[in-house]
VEXZAZA-595582 format. One record per residue (C-alpha): residue number from 1; z, x, y. Coordinates in nm, 2 decimals. Example, Ala and Ser with C-alpha at 12.3 -4.5 7.8 and 13.67 -1.06 7.14 Angstrom:
# VEXZAZA-595582
R,nr,w,u,v
R,1,0.78,1.23,-0.45
R,2,0.71,1.37,-0.11
//
This chain:
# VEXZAZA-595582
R,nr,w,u,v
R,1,-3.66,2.80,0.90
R,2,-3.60,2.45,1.01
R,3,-3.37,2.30,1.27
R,4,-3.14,2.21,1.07
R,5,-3.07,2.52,0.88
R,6,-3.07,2.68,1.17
R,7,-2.80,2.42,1.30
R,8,-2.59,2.47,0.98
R,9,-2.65,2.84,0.96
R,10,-2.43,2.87,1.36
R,11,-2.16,2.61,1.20
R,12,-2.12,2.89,0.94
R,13,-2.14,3.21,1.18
R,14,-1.87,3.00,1.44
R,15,-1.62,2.85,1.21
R,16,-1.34,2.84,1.46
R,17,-1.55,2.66,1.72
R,18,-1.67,2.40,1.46
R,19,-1.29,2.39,1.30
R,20,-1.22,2.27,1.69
R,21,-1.43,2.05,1.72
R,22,-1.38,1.88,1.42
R,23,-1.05,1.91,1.45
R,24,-1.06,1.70,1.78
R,25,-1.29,1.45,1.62
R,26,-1.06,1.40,1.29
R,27,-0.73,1.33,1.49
R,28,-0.94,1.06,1.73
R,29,-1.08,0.89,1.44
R,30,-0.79,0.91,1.27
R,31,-0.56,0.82,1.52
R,32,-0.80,0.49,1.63
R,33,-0.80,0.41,1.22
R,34,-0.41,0.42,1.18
R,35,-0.35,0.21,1.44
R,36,-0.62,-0.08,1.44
R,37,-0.56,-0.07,1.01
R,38,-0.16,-0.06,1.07
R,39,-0.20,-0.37,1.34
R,40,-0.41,-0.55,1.13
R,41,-0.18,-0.49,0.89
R,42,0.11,-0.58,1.08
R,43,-0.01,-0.90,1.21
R,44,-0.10,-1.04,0.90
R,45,0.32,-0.97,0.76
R,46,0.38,-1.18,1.13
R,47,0.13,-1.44,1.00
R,48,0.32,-1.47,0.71
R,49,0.65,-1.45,0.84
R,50,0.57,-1.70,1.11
R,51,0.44,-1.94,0.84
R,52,0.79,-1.97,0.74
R,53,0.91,-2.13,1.08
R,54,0.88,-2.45,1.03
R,55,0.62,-2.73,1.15
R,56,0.45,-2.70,1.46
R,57,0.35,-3.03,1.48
R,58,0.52,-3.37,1.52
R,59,0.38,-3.72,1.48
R,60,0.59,-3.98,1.61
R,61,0.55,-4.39,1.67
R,62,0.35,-4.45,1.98
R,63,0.56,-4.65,2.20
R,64,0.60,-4.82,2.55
R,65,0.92,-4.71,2.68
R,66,1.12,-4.52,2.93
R,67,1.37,-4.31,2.83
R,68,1.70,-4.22,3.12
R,69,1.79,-3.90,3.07
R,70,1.93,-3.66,3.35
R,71,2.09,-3.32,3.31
R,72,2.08,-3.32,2.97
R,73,2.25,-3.65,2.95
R,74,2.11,-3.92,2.79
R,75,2.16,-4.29,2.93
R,76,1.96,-4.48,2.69
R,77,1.62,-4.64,2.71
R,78,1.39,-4.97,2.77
R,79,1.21,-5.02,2.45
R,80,0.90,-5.24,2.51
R,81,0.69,-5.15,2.15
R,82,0.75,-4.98,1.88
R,83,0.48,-4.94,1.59
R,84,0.60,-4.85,1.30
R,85,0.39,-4.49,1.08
R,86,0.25,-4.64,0.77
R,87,0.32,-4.39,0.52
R,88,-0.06,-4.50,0.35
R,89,-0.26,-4.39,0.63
R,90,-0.11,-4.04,0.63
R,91,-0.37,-3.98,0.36
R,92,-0.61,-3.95,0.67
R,93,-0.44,-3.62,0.76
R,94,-0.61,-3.42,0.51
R,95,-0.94,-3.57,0.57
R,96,-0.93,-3.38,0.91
R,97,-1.24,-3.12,1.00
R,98,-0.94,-2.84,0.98
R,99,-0.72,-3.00,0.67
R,100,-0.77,-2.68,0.48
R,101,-0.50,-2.52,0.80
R,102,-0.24,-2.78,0.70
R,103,0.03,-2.58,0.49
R,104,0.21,-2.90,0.43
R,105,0.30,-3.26,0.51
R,106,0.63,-3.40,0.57
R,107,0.74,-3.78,0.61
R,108,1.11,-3.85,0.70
R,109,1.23,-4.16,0.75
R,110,1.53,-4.22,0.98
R,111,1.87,-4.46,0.98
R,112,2.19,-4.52,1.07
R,113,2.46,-4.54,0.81
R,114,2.83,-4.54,0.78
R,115,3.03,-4.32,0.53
R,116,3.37,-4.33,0.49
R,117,3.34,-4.53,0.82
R,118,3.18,-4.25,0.99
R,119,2.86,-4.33,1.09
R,120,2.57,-4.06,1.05
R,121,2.20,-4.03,1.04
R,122,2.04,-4.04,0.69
R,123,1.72,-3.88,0.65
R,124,1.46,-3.93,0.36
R,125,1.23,-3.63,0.33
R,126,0.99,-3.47,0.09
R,127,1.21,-3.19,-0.05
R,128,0.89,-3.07,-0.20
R,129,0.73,-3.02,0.15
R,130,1.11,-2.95,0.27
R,131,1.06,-2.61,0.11
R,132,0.77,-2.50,0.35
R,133,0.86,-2.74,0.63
R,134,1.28,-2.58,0.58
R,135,1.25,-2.24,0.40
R,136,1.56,-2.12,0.60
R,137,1.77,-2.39,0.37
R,138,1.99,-2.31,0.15
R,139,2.18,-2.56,-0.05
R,140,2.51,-2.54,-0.21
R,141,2.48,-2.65,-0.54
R,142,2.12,-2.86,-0.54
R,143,1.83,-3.07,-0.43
R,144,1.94,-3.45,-0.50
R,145,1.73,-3.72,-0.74
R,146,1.71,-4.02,-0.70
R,147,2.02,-4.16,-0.72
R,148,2.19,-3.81,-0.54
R,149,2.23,-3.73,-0.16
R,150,2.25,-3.39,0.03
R,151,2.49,-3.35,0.26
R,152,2.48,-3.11,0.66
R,153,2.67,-2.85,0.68
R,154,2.90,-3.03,0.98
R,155,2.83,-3.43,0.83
R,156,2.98,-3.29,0.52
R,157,3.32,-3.13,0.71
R,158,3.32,-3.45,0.91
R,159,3.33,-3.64,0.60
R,160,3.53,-3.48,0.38
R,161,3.35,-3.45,0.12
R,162,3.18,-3.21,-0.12
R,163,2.95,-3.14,-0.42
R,164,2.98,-3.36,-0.72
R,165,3.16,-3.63,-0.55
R,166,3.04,-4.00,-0.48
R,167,2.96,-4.19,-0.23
R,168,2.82,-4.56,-0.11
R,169,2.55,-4.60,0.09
R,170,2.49,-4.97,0.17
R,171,2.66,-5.09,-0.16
R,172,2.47,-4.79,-0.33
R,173,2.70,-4.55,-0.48
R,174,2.51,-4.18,-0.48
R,175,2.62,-3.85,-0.61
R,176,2.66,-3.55,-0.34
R,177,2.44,-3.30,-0.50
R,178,2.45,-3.02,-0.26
R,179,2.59,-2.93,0.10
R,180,2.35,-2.71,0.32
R,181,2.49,-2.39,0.44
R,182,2.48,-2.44,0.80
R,183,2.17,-2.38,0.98
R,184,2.24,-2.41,1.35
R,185,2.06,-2.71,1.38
R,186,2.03,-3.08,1.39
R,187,2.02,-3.05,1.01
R,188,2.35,-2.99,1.01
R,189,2.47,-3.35,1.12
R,190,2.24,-3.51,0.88
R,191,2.29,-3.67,0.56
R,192,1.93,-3.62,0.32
R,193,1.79,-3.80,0.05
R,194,1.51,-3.83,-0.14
R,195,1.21,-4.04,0.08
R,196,1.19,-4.32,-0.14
R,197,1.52,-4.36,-0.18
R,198,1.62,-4.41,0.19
R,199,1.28,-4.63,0.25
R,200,1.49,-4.84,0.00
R,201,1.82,-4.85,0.16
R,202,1.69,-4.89,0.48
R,203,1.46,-5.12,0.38
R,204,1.20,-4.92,0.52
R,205,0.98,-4.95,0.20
R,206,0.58,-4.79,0.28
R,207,0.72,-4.66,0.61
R,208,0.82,-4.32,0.81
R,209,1.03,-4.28,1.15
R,210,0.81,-3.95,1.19
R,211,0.60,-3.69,1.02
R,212,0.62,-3.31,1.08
R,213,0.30,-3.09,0.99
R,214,0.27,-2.71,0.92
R,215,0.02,-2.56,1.02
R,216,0.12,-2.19,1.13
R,217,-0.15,-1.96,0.99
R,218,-0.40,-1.72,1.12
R,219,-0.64,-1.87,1.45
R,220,-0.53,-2.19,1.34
R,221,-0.68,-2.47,1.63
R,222,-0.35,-2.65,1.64
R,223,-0.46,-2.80,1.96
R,224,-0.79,-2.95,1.77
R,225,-0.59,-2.99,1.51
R,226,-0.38,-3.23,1.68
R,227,-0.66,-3.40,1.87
R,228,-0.80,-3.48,1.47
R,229,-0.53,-3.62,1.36
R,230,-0.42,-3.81,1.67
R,231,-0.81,-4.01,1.57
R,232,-0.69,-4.03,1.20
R,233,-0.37,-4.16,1.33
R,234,-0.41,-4.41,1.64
R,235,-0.07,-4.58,1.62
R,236,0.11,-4.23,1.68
R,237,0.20,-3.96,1.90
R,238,0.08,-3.65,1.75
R,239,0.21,-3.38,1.94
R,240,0.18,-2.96,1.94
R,241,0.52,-2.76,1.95
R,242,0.37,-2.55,2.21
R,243,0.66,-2.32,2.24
R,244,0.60,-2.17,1.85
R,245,0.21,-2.14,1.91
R,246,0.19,-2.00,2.22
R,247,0.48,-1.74,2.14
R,248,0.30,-1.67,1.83
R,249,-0.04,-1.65,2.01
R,250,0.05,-1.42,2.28
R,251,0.27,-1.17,2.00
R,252,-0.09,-1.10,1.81
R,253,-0.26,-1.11,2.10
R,254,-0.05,-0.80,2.28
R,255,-0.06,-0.61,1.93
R,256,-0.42,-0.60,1.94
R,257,-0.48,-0.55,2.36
R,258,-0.23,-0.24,2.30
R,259,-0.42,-0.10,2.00
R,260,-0.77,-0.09,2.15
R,261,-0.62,0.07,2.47
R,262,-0.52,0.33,2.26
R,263,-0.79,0.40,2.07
R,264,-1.00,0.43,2.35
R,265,-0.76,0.67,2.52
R,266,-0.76,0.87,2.17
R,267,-1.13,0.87,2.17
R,268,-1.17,0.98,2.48
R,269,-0.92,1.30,2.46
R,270,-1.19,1.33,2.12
R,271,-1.50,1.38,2.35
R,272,-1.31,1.59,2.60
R,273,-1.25,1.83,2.35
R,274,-1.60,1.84,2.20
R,275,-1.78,1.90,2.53
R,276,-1.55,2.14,2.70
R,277,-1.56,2.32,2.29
R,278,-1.95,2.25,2.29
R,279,-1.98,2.41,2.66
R,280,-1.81,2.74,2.55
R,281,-1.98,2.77,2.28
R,282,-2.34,2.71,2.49
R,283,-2.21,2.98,2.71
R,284,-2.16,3.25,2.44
R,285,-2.54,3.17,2.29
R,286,-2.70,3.21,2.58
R,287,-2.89,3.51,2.46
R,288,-2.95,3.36,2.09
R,289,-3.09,3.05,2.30
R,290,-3.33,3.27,2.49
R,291,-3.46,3.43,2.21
R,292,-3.51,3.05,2.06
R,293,-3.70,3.03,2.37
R,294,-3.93,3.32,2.38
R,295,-4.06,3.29,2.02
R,296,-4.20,2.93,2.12
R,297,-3.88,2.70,2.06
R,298,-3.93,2.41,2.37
R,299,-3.61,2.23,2.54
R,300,-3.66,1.96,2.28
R,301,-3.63,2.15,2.02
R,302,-3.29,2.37,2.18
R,303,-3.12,2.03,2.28
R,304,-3.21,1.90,1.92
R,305,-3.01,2.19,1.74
R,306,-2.69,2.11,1.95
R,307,-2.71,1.72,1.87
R,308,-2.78,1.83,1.51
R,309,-2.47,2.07,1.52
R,310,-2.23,1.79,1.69
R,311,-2.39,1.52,1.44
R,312,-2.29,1.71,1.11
R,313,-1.94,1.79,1.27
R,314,-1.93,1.43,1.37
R,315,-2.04,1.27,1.07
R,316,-1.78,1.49,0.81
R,317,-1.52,1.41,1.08
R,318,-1.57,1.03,1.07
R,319,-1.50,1.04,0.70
R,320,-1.21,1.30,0.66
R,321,-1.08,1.09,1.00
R,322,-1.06,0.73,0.79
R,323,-0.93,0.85,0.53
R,324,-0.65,1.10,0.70
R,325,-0.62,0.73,0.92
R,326,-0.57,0.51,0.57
R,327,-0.30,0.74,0.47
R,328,-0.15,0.78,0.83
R,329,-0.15,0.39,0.81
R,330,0.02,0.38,0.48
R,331,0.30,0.59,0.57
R,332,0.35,0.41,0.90
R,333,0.39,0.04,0.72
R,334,0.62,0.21,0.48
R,335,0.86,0.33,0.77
R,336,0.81,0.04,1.04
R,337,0.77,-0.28,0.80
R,338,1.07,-0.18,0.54
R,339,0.75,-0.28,0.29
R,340,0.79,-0.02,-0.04
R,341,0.44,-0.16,-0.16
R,342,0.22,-0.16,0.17
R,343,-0.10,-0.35,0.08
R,344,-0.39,-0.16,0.31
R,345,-0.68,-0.23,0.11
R,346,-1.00,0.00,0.15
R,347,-1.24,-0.18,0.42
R,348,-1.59,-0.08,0.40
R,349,-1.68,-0.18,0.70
R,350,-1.41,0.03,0.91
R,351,-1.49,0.32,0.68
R,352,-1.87,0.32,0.82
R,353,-1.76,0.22,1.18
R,354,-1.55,0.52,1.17
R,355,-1.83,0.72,1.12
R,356,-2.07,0.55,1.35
R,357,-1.80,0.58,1.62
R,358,-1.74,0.97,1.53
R,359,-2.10,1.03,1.56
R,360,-2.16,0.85,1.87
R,361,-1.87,1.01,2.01
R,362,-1.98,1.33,1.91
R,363,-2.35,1.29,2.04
R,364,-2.24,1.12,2.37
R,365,-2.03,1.41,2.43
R,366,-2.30,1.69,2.33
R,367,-2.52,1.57,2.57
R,368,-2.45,1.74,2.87
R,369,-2.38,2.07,2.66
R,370,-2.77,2.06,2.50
R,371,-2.90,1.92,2.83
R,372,-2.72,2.26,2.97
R,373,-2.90,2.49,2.65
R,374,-3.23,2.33,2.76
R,375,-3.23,2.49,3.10
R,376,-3.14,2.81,3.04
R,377,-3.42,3.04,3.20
R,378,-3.51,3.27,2.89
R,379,-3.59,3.58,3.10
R,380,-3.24,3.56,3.23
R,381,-3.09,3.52,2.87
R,382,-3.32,3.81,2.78
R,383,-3.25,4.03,3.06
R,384,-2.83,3.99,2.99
R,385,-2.92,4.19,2.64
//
């Protein structure tokens, strides 16, 4: 009879030892699976959601000047240069080493105008890169063409005016086509049009006031990112909304820290309850183990049936643990993430971590309980028949 049948032949004969031990192992590696698979899972909905705030970078005109502000107040400023964005050199942004992290690019160009003899701030922007740059819009009635205008929430109660009427814009007449619900912003004072459009009534023609990039999406270097562009783009400012990033940044970052510190506590409750199961159990063999050792069995060969034993318990439980963990992670995305589809795909290389860690945990902790078998005396374990 080999070791290893003799191994799986004391699984069978102590079924509710090995059902212990097992069971210990299953919830650890279980436990460990739900929660790194339902964190990973987690932080890629955040990824998502936070790719819908808005840029997180700005690129402005470089310029010499000193702005007097105090307490919020603003007391103007000394204006010694001013160059202008090109909007043809923006091209350069998605030459950049990290161009494939930009989700979009958006130019706005920036004027005073009077309507109604209010005056207000008209913005051209790229409605198409609005949609990424803005997707907390939404537009009463709809996006203007050419010849239409989009009105702020407030700008449009200030002026009186709503959706379908005209207006003149620097002897321009233009159709309101939409009013923005109101967005708590400084959208709401605005008055938007289409980019080209407002280049031409500003005369502005190939140019942009500013530029605002985003680029929220998993590990993305926004602070390389903004050191690339700033070379692509040496007549601007090109600055990081730290506030998003770093917000963003330390939300993934506690996720995980909290996960791993309890998986490790998991695991270790797991190898606390297959050495103090593996301990009792050495204790009750201790005449079956000096048998071992008076027909000719060595230490070796005694420590090599308990590691055999805690192996085969610890491999079975490493895969019955990810998948019990797969499921456990399922159900928990359903309840905490309001998702009625969770998307948890099957990741080979967790399933075979799982059962490297089971087995290492299950070894590690079987050590002291084989190194215990091996030193039993075999004329005391005789003499207690």
């Amino acid at each position: 009879m080999t070791l290893k049948e003799i191994a799986f032949k004391n699984l069978m004969r102590r079924k509710g030892k090995a059902a212990f031990v097992l069971s210990g192992l299953i919830i650890g590696v279980a436990t460990v699976v739900t929660i790194i698979s339902f964190v990973d899972a987690m932080t890629n909905d955040i990824n998502h959601k936070l790719e819908k705030y808005g840029a997180n970078i700005l690129i402005v005109p470089r310029t010499d000047s000193l702005t007097l502000t105090y307490g919020g107040l603003s007391l103007g400023g000394v204006s010694f240069e001013m160059q202008e964005i090109r909007q043809s050199e923006l091209a350069g942004i998605h030459s950049i080493k990290n161009a494939r992290n930009i989700a979009a690019v958006g130019p706005m160009v920036l004027g005073g105008v009077k309507i109604n003899d209010n005056r207000v701030l008209l913005a051209g922007v790229d409605f198409k890169a609005a949609g990424i740059l803005k997707p907390w819009w939404k537009v009463r009635g709809g996006f203007p063409d050419e010849q239409g205008i989009l009105l702020g929430a407030e700008a449009a109660r200030i002026i009186g005016l709503g959706v379908g009427q005209t207006i003149t814009v620097n002897n321009r007449p233009l159709k309101i086509s939409g009013v923005l619900e109101p967005t708590g912003s400084q959208d709401d004072q605005l008055v938007f049009a289409r980019l080209e459009t407002v280049q031409t009534l500003l005369n502005k023609e190939g140019k942009v006031s500013m530029v605002e990039v985003a680029a929220l999406c998993t590990a993305c270097p926004i602070g390389d990112m903004v050191k690339q562009i700033s070379k692509v783009l040496p007549a601007a400012k090109v600055m990081a909304i730290q506030q998003v990033v770093k917000g963003r940044m330390e939300t993934l970052t506690q996720f995980r820290k909290f996960s791993y510190g309890i998986s490790a506590v998991v695991i270790l409750i797991g190898g606390l309850v297959v050495l103090v199961t593996l301990m009792g159990s050495v204790r009750e063999r201790t005449e079956e183990i000096g048998i071992f050792r008076a027909i000719g069995f060595r230490k070796g060969h005694v420590m090599r049936i308990v590691f055999l034993e805690a192996g085969i318990l610890s491999g079975l439980a490493g895969i019955l643990g990810y998948l019990l963990g797969i499921g456990g992670a399922h159900v928990g995305l359903r309840l905490f993430s309001g998702s009625s589809t969770p998307t948890i795909p099957i990741d080979i290389e967790m399933f075979f971590g799982a059962i490297l860690m089971a087995i290492v945990v299950g070894l590690v902790a079987s050590a002291y309980p084989a190194f215990m078998a091996a030193r039993l005396d075999p004329n005391d374990a005789l003499r207690s028949l």
